[in-house]
C-alpha positions as a printed NumPy array, in Angstrom:
array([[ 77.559, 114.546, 103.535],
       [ 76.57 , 117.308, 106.073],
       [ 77.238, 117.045, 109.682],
       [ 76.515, 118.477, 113.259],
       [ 78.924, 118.55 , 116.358],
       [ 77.621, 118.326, 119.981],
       [ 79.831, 117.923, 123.611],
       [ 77.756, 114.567, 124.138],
       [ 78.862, 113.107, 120.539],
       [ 82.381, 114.818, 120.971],
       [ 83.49 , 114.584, 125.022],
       [ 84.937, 111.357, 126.866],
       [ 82.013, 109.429, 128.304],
       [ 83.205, 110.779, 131.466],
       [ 82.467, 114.463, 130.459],
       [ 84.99 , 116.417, 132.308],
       [ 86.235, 114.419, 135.346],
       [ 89.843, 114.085, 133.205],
       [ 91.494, 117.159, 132.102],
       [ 91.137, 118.3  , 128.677],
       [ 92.984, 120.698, 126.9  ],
       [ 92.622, 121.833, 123.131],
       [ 92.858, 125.127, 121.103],
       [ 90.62 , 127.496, 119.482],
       [ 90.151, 130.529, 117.382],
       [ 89.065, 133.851, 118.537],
       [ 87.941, 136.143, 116.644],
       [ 87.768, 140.249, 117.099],
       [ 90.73 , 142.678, 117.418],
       [ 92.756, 140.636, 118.553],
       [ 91.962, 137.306, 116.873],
       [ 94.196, 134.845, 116.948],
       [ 94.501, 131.179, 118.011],
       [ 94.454, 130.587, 121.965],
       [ 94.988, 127.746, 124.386],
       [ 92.11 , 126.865, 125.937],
       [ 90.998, 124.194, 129.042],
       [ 87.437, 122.883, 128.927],
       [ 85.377, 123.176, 132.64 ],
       [ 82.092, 122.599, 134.17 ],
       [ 80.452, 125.942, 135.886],
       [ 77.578, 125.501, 137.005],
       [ 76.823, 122.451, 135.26 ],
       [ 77.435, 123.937, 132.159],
       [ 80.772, 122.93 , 130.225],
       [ 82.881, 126.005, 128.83 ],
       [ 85.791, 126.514, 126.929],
       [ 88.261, 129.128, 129.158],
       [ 91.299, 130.925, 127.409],
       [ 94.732, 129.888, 129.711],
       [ 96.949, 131.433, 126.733],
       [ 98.34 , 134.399, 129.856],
       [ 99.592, 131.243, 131.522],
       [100.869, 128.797, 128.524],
       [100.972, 131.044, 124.642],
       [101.319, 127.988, 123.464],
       [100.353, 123.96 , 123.873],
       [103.997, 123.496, 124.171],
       [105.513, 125.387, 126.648],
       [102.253, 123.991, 128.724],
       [103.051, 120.554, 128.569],
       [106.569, 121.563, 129.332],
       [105.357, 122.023, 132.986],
       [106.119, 119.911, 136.036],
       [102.816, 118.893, 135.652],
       [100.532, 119.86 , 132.634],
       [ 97.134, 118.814, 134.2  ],
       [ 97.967, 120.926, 137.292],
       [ 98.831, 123.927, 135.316],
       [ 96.083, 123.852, 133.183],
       [ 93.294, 123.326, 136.193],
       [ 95.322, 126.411, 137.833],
       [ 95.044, 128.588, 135.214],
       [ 93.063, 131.703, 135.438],
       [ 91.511, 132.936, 132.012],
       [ 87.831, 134.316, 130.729],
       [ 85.662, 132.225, 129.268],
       [ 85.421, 132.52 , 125.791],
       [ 81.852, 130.093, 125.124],
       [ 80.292, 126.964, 125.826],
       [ 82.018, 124.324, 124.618],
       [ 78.349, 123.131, 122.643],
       [ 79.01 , 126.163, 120.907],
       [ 82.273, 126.125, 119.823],
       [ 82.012, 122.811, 118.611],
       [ 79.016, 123.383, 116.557],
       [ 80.976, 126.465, 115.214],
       [ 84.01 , 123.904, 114.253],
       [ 82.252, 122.255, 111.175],
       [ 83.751, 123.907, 108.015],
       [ 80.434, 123.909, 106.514],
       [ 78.985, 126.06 , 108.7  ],
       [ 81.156, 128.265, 110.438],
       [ 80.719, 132.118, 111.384],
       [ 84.024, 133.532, 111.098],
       [ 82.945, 136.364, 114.2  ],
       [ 82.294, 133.008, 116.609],
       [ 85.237, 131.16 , 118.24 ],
       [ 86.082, 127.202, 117.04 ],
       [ 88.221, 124.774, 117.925],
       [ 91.694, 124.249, 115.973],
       [ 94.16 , 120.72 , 116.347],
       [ 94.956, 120.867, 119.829],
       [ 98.81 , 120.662, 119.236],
       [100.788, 123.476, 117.756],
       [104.906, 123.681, 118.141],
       [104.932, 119.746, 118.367],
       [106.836, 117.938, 115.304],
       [103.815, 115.795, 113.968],
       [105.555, 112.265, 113.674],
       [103.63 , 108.668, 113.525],
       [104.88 , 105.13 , 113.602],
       [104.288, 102.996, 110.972],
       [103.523,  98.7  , 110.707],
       [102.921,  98.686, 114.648],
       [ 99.887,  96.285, 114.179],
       [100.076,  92.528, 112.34 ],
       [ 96.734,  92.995, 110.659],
       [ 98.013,  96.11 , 109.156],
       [101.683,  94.721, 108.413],
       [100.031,  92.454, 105.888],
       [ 97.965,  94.514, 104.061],
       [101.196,  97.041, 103.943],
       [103.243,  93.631, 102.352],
       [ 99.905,  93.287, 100.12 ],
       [100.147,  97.436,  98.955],
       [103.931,  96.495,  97.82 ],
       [103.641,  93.348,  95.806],
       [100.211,  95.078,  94.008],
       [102.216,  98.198,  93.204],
       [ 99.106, 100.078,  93.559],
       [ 97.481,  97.541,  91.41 ],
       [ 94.117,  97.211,  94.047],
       [ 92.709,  94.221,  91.378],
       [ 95.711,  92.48 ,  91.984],
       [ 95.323,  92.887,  96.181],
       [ 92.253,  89.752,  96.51 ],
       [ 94.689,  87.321,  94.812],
       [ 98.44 ,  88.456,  96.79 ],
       [ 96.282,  88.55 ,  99.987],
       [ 95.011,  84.755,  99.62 ],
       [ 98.672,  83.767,  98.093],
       [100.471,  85.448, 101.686],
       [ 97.66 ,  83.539, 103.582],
       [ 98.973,  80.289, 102.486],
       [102.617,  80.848, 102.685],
       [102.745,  83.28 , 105.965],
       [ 99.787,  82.914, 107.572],
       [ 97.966,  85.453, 109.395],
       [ 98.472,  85.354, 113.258],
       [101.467,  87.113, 113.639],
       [100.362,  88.612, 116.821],
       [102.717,  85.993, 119.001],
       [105.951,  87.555, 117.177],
       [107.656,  90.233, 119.476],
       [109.701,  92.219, 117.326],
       [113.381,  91.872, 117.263],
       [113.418,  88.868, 118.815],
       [114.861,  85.7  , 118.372],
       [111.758,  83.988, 116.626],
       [111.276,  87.155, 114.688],
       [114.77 ,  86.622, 113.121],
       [113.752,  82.846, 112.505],
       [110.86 ,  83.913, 110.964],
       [113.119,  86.177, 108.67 ],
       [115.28 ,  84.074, 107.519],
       [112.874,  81.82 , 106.522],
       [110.502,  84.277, 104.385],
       [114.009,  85.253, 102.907],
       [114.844,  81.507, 101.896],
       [111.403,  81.687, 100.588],
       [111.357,  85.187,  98.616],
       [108.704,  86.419, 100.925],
       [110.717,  88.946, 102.768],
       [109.468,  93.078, 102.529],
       [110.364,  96.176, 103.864],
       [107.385,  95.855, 105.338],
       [108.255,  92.98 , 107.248],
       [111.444,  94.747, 108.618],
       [109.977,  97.285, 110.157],
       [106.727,  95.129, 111.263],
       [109.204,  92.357, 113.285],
       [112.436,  94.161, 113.173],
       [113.796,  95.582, 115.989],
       [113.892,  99.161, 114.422],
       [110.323, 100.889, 114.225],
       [109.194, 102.727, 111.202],
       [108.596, 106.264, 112.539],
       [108.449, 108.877, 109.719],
       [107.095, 112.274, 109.618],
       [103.42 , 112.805, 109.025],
       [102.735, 116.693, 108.939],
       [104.577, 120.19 , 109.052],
       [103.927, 121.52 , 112.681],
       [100.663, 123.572, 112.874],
       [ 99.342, 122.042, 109.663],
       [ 96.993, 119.51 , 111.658],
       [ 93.174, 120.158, 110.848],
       [ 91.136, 120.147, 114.094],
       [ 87.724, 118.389, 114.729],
       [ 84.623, 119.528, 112.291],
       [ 87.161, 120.318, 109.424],
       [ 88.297, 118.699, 106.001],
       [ 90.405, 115.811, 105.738],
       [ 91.764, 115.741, 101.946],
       [ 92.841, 112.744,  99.605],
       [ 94.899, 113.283,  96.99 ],
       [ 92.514, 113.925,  93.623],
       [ 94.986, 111.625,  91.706],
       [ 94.129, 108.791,  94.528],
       [ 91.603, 106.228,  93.451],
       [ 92.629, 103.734,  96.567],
       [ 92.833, 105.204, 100.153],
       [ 91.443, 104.855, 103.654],
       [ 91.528, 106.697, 106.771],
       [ 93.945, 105.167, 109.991],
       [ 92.021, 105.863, 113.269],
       [ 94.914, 105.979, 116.001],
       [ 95.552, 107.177, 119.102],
       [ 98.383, 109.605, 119.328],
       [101.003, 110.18 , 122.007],
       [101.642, 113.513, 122.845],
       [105.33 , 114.318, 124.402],
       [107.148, 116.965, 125.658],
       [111.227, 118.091, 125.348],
       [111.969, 115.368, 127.954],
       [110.464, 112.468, 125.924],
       [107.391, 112.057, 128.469],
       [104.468, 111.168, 127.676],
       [101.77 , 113.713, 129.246],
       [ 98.721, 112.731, 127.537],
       [ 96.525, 111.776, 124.411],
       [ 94.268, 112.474, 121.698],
       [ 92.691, 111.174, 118.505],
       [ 94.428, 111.265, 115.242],
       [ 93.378, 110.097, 111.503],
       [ 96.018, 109.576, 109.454],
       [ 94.538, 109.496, 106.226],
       [ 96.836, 107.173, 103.827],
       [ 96.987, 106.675, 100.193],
       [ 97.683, 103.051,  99.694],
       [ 97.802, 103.248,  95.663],
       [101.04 , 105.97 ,  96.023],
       [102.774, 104.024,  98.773],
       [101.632, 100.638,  96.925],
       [103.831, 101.85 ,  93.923],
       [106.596, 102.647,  95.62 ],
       [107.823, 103.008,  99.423],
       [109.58 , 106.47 ,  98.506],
       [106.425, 107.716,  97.962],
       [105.654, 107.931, 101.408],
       [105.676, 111.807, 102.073],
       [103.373, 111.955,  98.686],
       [100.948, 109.382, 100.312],
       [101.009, 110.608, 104.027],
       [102.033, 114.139, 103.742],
       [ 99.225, 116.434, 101.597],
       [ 96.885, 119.668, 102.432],
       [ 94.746, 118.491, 105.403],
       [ 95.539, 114.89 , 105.598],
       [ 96.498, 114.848, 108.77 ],
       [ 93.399, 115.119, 111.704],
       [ 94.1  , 115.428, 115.077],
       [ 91.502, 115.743, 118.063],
       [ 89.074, 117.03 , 119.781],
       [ 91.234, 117.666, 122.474],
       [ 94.134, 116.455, 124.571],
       [ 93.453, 114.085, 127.44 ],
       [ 96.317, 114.894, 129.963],
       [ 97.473, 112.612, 132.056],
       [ 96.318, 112.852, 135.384],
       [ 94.617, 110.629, 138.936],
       [ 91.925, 109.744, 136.089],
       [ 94.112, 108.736, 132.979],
       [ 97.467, 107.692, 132.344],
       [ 99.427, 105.574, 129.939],
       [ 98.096, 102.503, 131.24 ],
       [ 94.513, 103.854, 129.658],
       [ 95.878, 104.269, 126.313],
       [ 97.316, 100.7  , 126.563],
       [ 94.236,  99.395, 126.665],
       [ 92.319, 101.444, 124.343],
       [ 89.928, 100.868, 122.346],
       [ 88.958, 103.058, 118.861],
       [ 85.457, 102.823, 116.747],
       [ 85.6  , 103.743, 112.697],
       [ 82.46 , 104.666, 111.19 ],
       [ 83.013, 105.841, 107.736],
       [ 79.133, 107.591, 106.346],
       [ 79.485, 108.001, 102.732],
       [ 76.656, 110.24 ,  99.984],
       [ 75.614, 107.037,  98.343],
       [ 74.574, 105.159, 101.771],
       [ 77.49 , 103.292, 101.935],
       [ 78.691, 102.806, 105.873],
       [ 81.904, 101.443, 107.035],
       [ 82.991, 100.295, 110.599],
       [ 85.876,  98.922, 111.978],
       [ 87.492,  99.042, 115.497],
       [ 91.674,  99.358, 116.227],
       [ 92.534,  98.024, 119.737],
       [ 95.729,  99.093, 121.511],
       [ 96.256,  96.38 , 122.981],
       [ 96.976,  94.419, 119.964],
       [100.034,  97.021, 119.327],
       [102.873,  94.648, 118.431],
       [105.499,  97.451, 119.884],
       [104.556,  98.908, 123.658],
       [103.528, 102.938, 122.906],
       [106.605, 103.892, 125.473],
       [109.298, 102.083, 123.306],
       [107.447, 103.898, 119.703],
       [108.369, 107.168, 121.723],
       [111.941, 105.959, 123.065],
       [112.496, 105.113, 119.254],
       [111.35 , 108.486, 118.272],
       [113.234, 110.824, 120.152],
       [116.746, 110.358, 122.764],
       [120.305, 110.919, 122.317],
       [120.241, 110.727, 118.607],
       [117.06 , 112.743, 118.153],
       [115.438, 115.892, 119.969],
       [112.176, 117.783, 119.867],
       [112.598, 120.654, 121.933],
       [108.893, 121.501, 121.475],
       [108.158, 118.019, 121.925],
       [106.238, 115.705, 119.567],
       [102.725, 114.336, 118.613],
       [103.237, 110.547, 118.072],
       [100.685, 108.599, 115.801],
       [101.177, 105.303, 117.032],
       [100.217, 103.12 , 114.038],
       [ 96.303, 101.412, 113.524],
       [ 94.897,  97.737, 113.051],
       [ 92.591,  99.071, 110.726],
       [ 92.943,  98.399, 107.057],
       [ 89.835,  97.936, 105.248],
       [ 89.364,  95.691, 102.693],
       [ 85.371,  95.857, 102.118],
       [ 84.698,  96.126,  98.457],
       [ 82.074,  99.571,  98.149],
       [ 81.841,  99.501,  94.51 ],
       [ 83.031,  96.529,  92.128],
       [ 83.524,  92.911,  93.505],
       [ 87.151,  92.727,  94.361],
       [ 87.604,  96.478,  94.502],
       [ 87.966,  97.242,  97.936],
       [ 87.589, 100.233, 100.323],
       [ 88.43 , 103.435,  98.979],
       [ 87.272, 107.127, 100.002],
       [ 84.463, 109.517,  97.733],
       [ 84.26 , 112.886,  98.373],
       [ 82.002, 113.668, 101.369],
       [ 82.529, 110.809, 103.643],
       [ 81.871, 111.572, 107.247],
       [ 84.913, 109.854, 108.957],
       [ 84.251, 109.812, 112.98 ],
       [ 86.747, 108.155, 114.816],
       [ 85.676, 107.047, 118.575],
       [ 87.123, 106.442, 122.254],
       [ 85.355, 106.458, 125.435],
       [ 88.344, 107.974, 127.556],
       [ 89.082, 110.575, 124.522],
       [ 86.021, 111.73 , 123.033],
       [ 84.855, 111.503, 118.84 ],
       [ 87.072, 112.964, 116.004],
       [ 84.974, 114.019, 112.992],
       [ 86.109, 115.233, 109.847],
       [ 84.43 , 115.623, 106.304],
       [ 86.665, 114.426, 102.967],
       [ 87.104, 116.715, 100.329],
       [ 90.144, 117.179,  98.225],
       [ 93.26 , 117.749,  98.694],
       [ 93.203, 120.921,  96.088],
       [ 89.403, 121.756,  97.006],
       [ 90.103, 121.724, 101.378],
       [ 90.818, 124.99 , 102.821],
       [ 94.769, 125.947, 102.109],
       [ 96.958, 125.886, 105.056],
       [ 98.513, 129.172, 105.404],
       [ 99.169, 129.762, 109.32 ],
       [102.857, 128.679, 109.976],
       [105.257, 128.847, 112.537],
       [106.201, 132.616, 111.395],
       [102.209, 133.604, 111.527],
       [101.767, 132.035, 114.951],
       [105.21 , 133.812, 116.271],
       [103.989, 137.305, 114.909],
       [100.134, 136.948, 116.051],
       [101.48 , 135.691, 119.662],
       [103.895, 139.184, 119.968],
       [100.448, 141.364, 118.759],
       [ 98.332, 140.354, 121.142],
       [101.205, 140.616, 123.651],
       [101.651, 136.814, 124.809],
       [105.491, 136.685, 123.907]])
């Protein structure tokens, strides 16, 4: 399915009163990928190149205080942001125009894993299928009766969460899933190589040998050197559920392929009109648009997170653990779908040339197209690439 981007369908509902940064591609001589802060000029929103004062996304949010910096920062306008956004769908893009890339770049892509009860138990219900999705209806109604499904009261590594335990271990019920999901020790794994991250507009791929998978609407944390939390975006992190079904080793195969991990449009930083409390409280919209007329929508709210996003990142990174270019934190989704789109009993699963928009009024509309994991654009601009383009164009 085709698609158009436009800064109404895209922005925050609040345009530009909150300070957005992101990252695009410029073309010419010197072409290359740039920081870039979006403003209004004369009512008019435009995308403005602040790579003299910040090379790089990291060493911005390294400052004292990002959203200051970036506001600060003197640097030419390189288009309007209506532009560069319609420029951004893969379809259609002129390779002489400017588009916008995944906002991060040097940040260590990581995401946490069972944060929400409705998606512990359909993680439970992936393992005891194997990948089986026939087999999902039945273990689904089966956990039902035996666990139950409001496990929203439990607080994780407490002392009702190990009385729960040992009574779904006396029972045979207990999961790996379940230890992370109630534990006191988070799952946090590794979702993408740094600068692999596709932007908004371009392909998200599924494996070709997947024949059950959704997309995970989430908000993600971003975090500099220090651990702190500066600001926000939107992140899909697409997930095979037959691979992981099969086996929980097969995590990297079922997170970790060409262009499976989204992450955009930009970065809300925090600021006098956002701040962590926001992304406590908020609230994403799924709409999946598919060739055959099938639509799916769900919704994923924050504040249903069964671990608080500020412990995910004190889990993440400390003493035992550093990021000196800091981190881009998936922080986990309630969204599992379980809709059947073909066969009775079949469930949710993705075709080639689903529109996948993920939604949030304080951070704007993610929208990616599904293709392939073989067929999306190869990712071929590393750390190496970014390093050597930087030093051309004399930003090192």
């Amino acid at each position: 399915m085709k698609f158009s981007l436009n800064a109404a369908q895209c922005l925050p509902e609040d345009g530009l009163s909150g300070t957005l940064v992101g990252r695009a591609w410029l073309p010419g001589d010197f072409a290359g990928p740039s920081l870039v802060v979006l403003r209004e000029v004369n009512k008019t929103y435009g995308a403005y190149d602040i790579s003299a004062t910040a090379p790089t996304c990291a060493e911005l949010l390294e400052a004292d205080d990002p959203a200051a910096c970036a506001r600060a920062a003197d640097g030419p306008r390189i288009g309007a942001v209506e532009q560069l956004l319609a420029n951004s769908v893969a379809d259609d893009q002129d390779p002489d125009q400017p588009f916008f890339l995944a906002p991060t770049d040097l940040q260590v892509i990581k995401a946490g894993g069972v944060t929400f009860m409705s998606s512990l138990m359909e993680r439970v219900i992936e393992e005891q299928a194997r990948g089986d999705v026939a087999k999902a209806a039945s273990i689904r109604r089966e956990l039902s009766e035996r666990i139950g499904t409001d496990l929203s009261q439990v607080v994780p590594g407490s002392d009702t969460a190990n009385r729960l335990k040992a009574v779904l271990v006396e029972q045979g019920q207990w999961s790996q899933y379940l230890e992370v999901g109630i534990g006191p020790d988070a799952e946090v794994f590794t979702k993408a190589p740094v600068l692999s991250a596709i932007g908004v507009g371009g392909e998200v791929g599924i494996h070709p040998r997947s024949s059950w998978n959704n997309p995970e609407p989430e908000v993600v944390l971003v975090v500099n050197s220090a651990g702190r939390i500066v600001g926000a975006t939107l992140g899909n992190d697409v997930n095979l559920r037959d691979f992981e079904g099969r086996s929980a080793l097969l995590l990297g195969k079922a997170k970790d392929n060409n262009a499976s991990c989204a992450l955009g449009p930009f970065i809300r930083l925090f600021d006098e009109s956002y701040d962590l409390d926001d992304v406590r409280g908020a609230e994403l919209a799924l709409t999946v648009q598919g060739d055959d007329g099938f639509v799916l929508e769900g919704r994923s709210s924050m504040r249903e997170i069964s671990r608080d996003p500020a412990d995910l990142v004190a889990q993440t990174m400390g003493a035992n653990h550093q990021y000196p270019d800091g981190l881009a934190l998936f922080t986990g989704t309630m969204f599992a779908p379980v809709e059947d789109r073909d066969e009775p009993g079949q469930g949710f699963t993705h075709k080639v040339g689903d529109v996948v928009s993920i939604a949030s009024a304080m951070l704007g509309t993610l929208v990616n197209r599904v293709n392939h994991t073989d067929k999306a654009p190869p990712w071929r601009f590393g750390i190496g690439a970014l390093m050597r383009n930087l030093a051309a164009r004399g930003l090192l």
